[in-house]
N, C-alpha and C positions, 0 to 999 in steps of 0.2 A: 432458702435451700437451693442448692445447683442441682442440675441434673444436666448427664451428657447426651445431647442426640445430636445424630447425622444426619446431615441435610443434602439435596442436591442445590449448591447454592449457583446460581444465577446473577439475580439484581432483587435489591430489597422486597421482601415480600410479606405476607400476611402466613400464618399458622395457626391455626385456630384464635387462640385467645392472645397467642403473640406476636410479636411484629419484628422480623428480623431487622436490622436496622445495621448489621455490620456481618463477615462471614461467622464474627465470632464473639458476638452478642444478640440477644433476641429480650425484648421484655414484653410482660404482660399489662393487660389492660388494668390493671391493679396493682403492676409497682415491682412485680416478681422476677427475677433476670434467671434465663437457665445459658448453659454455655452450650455453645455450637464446636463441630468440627466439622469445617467446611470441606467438602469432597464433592464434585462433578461427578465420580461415579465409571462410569464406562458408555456411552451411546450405543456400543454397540457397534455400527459402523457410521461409516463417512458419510452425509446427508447435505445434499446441494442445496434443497431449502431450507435448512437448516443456517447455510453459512449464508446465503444469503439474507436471511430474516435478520442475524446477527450483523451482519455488513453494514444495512438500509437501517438497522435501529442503531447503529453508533455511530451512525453519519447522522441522524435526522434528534438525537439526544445532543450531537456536540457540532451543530451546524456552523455556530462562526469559526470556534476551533478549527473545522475542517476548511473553509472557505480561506482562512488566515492563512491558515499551512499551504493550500491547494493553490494560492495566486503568488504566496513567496519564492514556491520554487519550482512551481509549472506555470501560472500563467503570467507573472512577468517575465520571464525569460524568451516566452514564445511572444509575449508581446512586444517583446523590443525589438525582436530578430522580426517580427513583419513589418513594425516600421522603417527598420533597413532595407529589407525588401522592396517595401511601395516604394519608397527614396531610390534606392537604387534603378527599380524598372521605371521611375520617373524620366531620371536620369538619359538611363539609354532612350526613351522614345525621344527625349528633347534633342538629342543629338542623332548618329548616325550609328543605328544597332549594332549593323556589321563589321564596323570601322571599330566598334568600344571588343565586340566580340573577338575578335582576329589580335588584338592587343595581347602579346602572351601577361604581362604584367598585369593589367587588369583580372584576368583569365584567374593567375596564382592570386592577387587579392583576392579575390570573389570564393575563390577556393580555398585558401585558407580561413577567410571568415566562416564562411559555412560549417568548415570542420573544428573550430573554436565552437558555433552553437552548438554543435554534436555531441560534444563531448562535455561541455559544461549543462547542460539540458540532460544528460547522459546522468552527472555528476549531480546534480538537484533532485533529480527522479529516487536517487537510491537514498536521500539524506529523507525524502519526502516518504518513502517506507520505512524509513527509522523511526522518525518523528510518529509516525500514526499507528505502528506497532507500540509505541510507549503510551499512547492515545488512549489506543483500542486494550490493552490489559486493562488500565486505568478507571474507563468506562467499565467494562465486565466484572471489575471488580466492586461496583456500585460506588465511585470517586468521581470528583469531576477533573478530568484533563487540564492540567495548565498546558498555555503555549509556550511560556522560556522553558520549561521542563523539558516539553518533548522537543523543543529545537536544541538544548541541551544535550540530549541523548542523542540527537542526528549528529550532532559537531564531536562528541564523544567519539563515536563509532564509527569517523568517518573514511580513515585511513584503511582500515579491513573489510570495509562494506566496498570502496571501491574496489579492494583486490578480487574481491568477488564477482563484483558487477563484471569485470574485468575477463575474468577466469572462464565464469559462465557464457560469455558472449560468446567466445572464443570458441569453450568447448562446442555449446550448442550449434554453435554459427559454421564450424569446420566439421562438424557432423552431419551437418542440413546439405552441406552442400553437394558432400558424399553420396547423400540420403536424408531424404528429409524425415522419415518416420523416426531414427537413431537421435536425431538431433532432437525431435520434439519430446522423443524417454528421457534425454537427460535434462533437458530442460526442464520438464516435470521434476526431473527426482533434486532438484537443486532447487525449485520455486521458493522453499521455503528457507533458505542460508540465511536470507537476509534479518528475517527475524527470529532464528536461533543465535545467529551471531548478536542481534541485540539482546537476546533476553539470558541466553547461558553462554554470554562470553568464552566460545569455544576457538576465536583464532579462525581463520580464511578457510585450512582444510578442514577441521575438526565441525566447524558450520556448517561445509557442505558433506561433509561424508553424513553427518547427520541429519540433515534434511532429506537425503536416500533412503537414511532407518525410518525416516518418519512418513516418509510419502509412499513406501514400498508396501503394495497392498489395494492402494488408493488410487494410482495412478489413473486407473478410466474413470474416477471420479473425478480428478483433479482434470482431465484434458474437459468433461463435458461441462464443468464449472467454468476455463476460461474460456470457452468457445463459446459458451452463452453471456460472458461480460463483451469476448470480442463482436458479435453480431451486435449485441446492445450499441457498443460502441460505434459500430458502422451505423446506422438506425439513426443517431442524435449526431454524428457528423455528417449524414446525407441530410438529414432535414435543416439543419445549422448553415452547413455547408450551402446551401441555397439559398437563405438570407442573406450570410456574406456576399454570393453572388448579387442578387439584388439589390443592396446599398451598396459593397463596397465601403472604400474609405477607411475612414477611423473605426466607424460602426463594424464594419467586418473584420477589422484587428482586433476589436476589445470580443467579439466575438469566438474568434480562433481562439485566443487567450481563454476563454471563458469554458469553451471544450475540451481543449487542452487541461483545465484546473478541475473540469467534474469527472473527467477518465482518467486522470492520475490517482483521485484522491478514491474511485471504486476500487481501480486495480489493487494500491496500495491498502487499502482498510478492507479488502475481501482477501489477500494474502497473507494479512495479518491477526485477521478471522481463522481462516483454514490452517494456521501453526497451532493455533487454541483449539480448535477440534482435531484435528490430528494427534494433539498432546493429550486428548480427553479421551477418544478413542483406544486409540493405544495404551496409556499406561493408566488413563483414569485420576492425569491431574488438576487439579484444581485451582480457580482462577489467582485467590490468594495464596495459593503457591508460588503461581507464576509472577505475582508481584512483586513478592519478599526478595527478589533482587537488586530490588531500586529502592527498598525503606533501607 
């Protein structure tokens, strides 16, 4: 016999005598299936322990996933641009600083490689919140994350994630300069484009007009969320950042690299945590909702 109940679904769990095992099946210890309709419900409001408990458990459930993702497109990138770096300051000490410095031609090479890393480091950063927004649903919806999938959905989305990446710099960046407080509201209210343009394929503006609907409310929860990933992030590159100093070398490259790939892959999977709660809050969706765009 069926019977309908609603659940607040999560990740696989226990019900008395039954054992959910999907959002929309559950069986009992003796053989009996009732059907579920899976709903999240409403939280209520926005909860920073909350998105962090979800951040740290779907980094710590899909650890190689995340390491895989976090060194393909944060930390070899940073690690190639430092061994140019040490080669290059090699370089100049072997020779005559002043004499390579004063070279306009050296000058523009140096400067246009730098702004080649910027923007391709720029360009991996936003495929790297792609990939872990398809991750992170993935996970919460009690599945385990492939990695061609979600590198899939990076290379899918890639062309409108940069107009955005693009759009946001800009806006936020000529508003900071103005004022810095204008620039940090919009930066907030856009935080989340990136994974509504991967999850409701709305197009560059329709992404961020709607990451405004969805962050509008939240906003001083959303600045005291990344102001506690940014301190973290200072915290583990001041104490990293001292080893480097003390070995140097390679050892301090694979290291940079190494920080580089654990603070891309918070930012990126607590951003893509806070579109999930933001979407739960607000309208009260639900995780297998949120999937059913990629079955």
């Amino acid at each position: 016999m069926s019977k309908q109940l609603q659940v607040h679904w999560t990740r696989p769990f226990k019900l008395g005598k039954f054992t959910c095992v999907s959002p929309k099946r559950c069986s009992g210890d003796s053989g009996e299936n009732i059907m579920t309709t899976a709903t999240l419900g409403r939280p209520g409001r926005f909860e920073i322990g909350r998105v962090f408990n979800s951040t740290f458990g779907v980094i710590t459930r899909n650890l190689g996933l995340c390491i895989g993702l976090a060194l393909l497109f944060s930390g070899l990138p940073t690690f190639l641009f430092q061994l140019w770096n040490e080669a290059h300051v090699a370089n100049l000490a072997s020779g005559d600083p002043n004499l390579a410095l004063n070279d306009p031609n050296v000058v523009i090479r140096d400067s246009l490689f730098t702004l080649v890393f910027v923007l391709v480091y720029f360009l991996m950063s936003l495929m790297l919140q792609s990939a872990l927004v398809r991750a992170t649903i993935e996970d919460l919806n009690g599945k385990k994350p492939e990695f061609g999938d979600s590198v899939q959905i990076a290379l899918r989305c890639l062309l409108p994630t940069i107009g955005i990446g693009i759009l946001v710099a800009l806006g936020a960046g000529l508003a900071s300069l103005a004022l810095l407080v204008p620039g940090i509201i919009l930066w907030l209210g856009w935080c989340v484009s990136v994974p509504v343009l991967v999850q409701e394929r709305l197009g560059v503006f329709g992404s961020m007009s709607r990451s405004r609907a969805l962050t509008k409310g939240n906003r001083w929860s959303l600045f005291g969320l990344f102001v506690i990933i940014t301190i973290l992030a200072i915290v583990i590159q001041a104490v990293l950042g001292t080893v480097v100093y003390l070995f140097g070398g390679i050892i301090g490259t694979v290291l940079s690299a190494v920080v580089s790939a654990v603070m891309s892959t918070i930012m990126s999977t607590a951003t893509a945590v806070t579109y999930v709660e933001l979407r739960q809050v607000k309208e009260g969706t639900s995780i297998d909702e949120l999937a059913e765009i990629f079955s």
